[in-house]
N, CA, C and O atoms as a GROMACS GRO file, in nm:
protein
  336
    1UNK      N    1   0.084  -0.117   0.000
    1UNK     CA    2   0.000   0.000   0.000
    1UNK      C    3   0.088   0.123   0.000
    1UNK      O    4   0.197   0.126   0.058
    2UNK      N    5   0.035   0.229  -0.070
    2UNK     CA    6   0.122   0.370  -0.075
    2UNK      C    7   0.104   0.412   0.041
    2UNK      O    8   0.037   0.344   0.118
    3UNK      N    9   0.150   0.514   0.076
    3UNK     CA   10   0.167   0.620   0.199
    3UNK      C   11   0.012   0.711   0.178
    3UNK      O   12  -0.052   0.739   0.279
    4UNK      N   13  -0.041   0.754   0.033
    4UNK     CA   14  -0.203   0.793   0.028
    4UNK      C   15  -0.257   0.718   0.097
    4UNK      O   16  -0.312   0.755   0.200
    5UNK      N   17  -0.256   0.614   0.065
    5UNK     CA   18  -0.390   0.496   0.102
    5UNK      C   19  -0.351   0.504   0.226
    5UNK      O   20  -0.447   0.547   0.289
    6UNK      N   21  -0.250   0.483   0.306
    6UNK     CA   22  -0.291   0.504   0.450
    6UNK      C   23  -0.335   0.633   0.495
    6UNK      O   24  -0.437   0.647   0.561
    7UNK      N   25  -0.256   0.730   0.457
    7UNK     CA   26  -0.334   0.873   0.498
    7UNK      C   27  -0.502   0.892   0.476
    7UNK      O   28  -0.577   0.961   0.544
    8UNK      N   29  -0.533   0.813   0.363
    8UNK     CA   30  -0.693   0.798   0.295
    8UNK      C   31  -0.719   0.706   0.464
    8UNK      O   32  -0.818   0.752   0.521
    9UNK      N   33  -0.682   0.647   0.506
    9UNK     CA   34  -0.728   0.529   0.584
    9UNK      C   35  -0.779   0.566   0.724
    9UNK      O   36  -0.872   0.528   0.795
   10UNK      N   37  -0.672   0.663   0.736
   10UNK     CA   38  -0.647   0.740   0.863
   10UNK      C   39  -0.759   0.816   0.846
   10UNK      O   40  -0.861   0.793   0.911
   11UNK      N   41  -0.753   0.906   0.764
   11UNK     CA   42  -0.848   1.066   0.745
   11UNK      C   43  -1.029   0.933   0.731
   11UNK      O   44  -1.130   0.975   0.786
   12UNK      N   45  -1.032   0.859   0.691
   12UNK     CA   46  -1.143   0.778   0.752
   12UNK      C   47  -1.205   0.764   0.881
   12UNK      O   48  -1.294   0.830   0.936
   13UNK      N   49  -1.132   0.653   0.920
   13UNK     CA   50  -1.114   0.602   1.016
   13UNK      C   51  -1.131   0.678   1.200
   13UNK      O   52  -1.193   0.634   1.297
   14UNK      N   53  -1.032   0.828   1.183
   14UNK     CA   54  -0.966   0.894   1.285
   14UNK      C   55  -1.021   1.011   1.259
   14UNK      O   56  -1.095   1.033   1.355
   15UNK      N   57  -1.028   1.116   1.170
   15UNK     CA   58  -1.053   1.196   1.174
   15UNK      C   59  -1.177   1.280   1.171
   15UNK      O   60  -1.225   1.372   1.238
   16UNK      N   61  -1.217   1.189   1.032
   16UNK     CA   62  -1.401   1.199   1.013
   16UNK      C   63  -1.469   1.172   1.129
   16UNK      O   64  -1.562   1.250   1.151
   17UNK      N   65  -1.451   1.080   1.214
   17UNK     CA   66  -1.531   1.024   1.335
   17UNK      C   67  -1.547   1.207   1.423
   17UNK      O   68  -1.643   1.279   1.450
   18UNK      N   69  -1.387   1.219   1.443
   18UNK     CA   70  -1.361   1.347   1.555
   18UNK      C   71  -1.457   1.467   1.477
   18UNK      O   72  -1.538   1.522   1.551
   19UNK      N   73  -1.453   1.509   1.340
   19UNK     CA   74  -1.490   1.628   1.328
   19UNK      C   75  -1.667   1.590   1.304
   19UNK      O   76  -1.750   1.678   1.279
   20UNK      N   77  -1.700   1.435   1.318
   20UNK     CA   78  -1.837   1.431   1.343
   20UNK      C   79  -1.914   1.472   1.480
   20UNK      O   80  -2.016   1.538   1.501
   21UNK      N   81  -1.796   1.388   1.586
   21UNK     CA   82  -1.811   1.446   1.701
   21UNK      C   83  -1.839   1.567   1.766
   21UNK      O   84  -1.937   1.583   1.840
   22UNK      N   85  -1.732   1.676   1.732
   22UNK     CA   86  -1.725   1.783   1.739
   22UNK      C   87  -1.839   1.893   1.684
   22UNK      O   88  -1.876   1.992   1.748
   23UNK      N   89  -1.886   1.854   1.548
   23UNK     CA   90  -1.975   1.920   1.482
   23UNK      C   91  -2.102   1.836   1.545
   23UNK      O   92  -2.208   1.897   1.537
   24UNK      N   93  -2.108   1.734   1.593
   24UNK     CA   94  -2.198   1.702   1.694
   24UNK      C   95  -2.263   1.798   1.816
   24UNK      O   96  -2.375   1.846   1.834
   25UNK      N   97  -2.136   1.802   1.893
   25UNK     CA   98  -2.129   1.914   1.988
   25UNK      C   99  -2.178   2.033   1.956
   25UNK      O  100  -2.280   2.079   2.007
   26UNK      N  101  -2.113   2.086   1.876
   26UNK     CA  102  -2.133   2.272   1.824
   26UNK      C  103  -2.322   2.242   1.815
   26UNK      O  104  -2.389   2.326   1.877
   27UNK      N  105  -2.377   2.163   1.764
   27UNK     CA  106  -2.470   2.199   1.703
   27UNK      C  107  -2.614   2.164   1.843
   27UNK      O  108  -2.731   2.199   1.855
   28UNK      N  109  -2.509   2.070   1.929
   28UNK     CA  110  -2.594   2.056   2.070
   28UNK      C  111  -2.594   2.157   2.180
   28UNK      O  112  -2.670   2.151   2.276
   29UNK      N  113  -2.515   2.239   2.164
   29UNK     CA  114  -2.494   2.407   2.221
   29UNK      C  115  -2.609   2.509   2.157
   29UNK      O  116  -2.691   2.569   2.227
   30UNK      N  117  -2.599   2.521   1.997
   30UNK     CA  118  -2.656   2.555   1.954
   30UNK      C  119  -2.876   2.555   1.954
   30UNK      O  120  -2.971   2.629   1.926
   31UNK      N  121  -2.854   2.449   1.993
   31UNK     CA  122  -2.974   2.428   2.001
   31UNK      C  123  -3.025   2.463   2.154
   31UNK      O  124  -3.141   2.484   2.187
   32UNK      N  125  -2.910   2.463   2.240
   32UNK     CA  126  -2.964   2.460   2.389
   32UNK      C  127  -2.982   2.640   2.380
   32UNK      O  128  -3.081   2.685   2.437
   33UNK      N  129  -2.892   2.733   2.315
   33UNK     CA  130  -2.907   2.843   2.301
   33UNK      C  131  -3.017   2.938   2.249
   33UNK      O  132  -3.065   3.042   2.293
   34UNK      N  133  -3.047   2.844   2.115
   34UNK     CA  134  -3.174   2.880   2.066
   34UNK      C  135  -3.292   2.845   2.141
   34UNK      O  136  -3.397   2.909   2.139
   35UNK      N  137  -3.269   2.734   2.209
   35UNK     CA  138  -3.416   2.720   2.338
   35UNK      C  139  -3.391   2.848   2.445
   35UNK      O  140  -3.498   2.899   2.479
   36UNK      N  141  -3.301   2.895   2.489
   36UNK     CA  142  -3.282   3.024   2.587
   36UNK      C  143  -3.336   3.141   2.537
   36UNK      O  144  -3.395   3.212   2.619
   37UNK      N  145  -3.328   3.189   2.397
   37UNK     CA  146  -3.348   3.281   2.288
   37UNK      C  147  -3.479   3.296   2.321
   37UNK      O  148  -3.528   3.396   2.373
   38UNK      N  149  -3.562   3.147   2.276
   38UNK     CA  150  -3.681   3.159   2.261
   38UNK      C  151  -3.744   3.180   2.408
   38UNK      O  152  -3.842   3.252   2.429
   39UNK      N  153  -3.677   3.109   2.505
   39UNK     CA  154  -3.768   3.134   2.633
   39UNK      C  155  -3.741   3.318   2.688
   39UNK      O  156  -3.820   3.386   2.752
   40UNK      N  157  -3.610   3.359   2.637
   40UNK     CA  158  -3.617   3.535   2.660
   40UNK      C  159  -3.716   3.581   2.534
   40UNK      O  160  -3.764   3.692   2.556
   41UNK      N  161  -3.734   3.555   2.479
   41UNK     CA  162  -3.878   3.609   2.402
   41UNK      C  163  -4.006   3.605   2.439
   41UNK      O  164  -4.099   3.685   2.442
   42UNK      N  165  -3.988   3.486   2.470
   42UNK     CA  166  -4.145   3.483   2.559
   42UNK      C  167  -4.186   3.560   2.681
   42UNK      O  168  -4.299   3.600   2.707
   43UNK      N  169  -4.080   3.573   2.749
   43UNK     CA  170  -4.046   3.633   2.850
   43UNK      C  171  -4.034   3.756   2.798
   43UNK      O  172  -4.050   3.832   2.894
   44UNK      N  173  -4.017   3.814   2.712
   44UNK     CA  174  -4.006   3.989   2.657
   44UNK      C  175  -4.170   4.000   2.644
   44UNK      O  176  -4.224   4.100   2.692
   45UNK      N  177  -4.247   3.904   2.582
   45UNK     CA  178  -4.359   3.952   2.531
   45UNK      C  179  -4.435   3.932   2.652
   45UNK      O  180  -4.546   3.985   2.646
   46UNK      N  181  -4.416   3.888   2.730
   46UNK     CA  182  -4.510   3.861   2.855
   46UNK      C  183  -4.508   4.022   2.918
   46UNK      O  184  -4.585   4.118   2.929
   47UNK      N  185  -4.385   3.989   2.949
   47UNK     CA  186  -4.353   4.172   3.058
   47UNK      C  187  -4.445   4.282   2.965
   47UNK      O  188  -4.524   4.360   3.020
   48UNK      N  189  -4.423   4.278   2.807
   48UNK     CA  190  -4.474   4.407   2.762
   48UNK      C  191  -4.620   4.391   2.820
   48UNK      O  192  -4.661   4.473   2.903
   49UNK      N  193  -4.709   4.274   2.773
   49UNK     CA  194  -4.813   4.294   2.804
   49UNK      C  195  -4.787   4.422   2.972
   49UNK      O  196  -4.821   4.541   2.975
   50UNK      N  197  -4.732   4.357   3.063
   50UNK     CA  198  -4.760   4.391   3.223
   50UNK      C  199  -4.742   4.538   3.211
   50UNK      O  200  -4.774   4.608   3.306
   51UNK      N  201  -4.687   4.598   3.084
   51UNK     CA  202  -4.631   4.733   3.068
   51UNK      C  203  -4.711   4.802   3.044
   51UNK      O  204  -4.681   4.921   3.051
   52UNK      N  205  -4.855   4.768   3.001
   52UNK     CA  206  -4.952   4.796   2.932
   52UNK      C  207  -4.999   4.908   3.011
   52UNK      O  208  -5.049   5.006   2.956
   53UNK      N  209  -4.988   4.902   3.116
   53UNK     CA  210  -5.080   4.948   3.294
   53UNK      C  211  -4.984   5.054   3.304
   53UNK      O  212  -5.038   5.149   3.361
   54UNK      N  213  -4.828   5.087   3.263
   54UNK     CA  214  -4.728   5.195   3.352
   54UNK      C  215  -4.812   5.307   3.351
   54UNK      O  216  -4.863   5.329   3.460
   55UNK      N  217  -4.848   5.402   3.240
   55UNK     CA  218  -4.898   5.531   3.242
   55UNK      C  219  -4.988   5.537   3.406
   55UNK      O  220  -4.965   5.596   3.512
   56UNK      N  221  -5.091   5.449   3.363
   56UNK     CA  222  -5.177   5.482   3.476
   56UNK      C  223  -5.099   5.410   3.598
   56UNK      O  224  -5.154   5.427   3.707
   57UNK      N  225  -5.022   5.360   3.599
   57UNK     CA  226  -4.965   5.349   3.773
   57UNK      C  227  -4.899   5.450   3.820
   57UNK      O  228  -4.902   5.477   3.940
   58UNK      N  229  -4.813   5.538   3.710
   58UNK     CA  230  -4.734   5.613   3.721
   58UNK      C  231  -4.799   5.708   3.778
   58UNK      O  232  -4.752   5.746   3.885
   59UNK      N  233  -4.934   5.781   3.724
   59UNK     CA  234  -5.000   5.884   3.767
   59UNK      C  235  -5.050   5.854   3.861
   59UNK      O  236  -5.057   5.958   3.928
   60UNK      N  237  -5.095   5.772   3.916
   60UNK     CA  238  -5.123   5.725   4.028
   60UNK      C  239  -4.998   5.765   4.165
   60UNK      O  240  -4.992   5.857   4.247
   61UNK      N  241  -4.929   5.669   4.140
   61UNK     CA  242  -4.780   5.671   4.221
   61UNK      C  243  -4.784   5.877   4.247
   61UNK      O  244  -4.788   5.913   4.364
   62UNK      N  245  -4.782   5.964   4.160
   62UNK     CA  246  -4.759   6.128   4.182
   62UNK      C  247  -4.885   6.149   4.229
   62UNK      O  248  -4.875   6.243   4.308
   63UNK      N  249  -4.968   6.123   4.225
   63UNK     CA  250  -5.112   6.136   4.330
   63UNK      C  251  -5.094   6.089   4.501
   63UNK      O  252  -5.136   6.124   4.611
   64UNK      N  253  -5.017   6.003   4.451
   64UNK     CA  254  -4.981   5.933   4.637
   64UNK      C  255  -4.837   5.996   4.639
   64UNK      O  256  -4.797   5.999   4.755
   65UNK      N  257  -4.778   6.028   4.583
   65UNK     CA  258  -4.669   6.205   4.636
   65UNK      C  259  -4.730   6.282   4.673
   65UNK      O  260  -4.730   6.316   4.791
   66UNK      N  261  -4.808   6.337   4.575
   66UNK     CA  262  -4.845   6.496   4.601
   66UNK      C  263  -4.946   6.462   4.748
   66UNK      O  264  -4.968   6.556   4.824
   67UNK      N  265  -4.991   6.353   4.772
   67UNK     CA  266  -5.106   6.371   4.942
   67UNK      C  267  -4.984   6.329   5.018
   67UNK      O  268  -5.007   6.376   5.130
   68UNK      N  269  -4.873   6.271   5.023
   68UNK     CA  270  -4.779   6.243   5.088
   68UNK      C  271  -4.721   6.360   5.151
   68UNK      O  272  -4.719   6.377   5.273
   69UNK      N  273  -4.654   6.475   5.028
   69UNK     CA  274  -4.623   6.593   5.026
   69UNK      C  275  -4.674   6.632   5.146
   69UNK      O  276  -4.623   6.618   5.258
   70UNK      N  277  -4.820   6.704   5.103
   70UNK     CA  278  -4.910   6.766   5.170
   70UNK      C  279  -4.901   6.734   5.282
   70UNK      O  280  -4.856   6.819   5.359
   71UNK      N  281  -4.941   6.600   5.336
   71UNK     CA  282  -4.914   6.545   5.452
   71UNK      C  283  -4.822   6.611   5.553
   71UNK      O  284  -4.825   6.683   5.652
   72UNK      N  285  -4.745   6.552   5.480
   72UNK     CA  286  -4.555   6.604   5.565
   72UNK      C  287  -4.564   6.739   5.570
   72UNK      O  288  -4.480   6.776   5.652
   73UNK      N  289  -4.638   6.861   5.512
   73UNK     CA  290  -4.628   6.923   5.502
   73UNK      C  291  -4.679   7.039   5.689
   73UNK      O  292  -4.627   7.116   5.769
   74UNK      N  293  -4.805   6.973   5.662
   74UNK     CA  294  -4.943   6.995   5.757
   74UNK      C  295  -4.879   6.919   5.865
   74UNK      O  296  -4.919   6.946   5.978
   75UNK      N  297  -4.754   6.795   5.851
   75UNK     CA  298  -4.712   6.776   6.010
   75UNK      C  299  -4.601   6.840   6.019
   75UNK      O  300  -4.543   6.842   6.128
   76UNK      N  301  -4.562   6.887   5.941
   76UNK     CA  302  -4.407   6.940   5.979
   76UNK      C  303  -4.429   7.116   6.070
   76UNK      O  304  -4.357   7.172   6.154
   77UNK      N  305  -4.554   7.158   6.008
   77UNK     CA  306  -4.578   7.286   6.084
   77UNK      C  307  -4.626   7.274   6.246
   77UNK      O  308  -4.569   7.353   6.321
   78UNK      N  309  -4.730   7.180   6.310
   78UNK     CA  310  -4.660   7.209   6.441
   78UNK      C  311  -4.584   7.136   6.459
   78UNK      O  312  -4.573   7.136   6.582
   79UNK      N  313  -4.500   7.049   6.409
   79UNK     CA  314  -4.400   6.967   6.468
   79UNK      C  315  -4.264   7.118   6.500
   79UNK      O  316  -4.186   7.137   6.594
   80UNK      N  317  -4.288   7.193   6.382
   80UNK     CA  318  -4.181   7.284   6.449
   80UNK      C  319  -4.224   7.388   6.511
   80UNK      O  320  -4.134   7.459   6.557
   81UNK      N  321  -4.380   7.437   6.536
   81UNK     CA  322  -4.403   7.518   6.658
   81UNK      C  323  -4.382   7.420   6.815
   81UNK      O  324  -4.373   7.463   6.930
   82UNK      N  325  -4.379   7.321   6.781
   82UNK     CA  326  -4.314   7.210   6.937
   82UNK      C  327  -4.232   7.290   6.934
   82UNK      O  328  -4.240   7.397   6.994
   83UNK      N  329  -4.111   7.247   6.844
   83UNK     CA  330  -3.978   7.247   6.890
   83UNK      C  331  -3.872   7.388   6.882
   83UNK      O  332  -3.757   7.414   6.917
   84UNK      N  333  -3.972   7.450   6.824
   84UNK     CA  334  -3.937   7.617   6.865
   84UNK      C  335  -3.883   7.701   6.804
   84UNK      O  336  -3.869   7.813   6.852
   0.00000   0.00000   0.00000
């Protein structure tokens, strides 16, 4: 046998197996990634829905400032005729 035919024998045998392996691998990463992808998508479209509501919480939330304000306001005056 020539020195090809074993190199042919080898690159069979040894090598093809490994870069099946390997390209095995890459493509079992790949897929675990694209399942992550898809579950942060789902997860993006869920939250927007919950986003739906900000405006009106928001105005809400400065409605419970501004009586907060006030509040603190109406105690802070005799709190400092107490204290002088």
């Amino acid at each position: 046998m020539s020195l090809w035919m074993w190199g042919n024998i080898i690159l069979i045998i040894v090598v093809v197996p490994v870069l099946v392996a390997l390209l095995n691998m890459v493509l079992g990463a790949l897929e675990r990634i694209r399942g992550a992808a898809d579950d942060t998508l789902a997860g993006g479209v869920a939250l927007i829905g919950e986003l739906n509501t900000t405006p009106d919480l928001l105005a809400t939330t400065d409605d419970v400032i501004k009586e907060v304000a006030n509040g603190a306001v109406r105690y802070a005056g005799p709190v400092s005729k107490l204290l002088g």
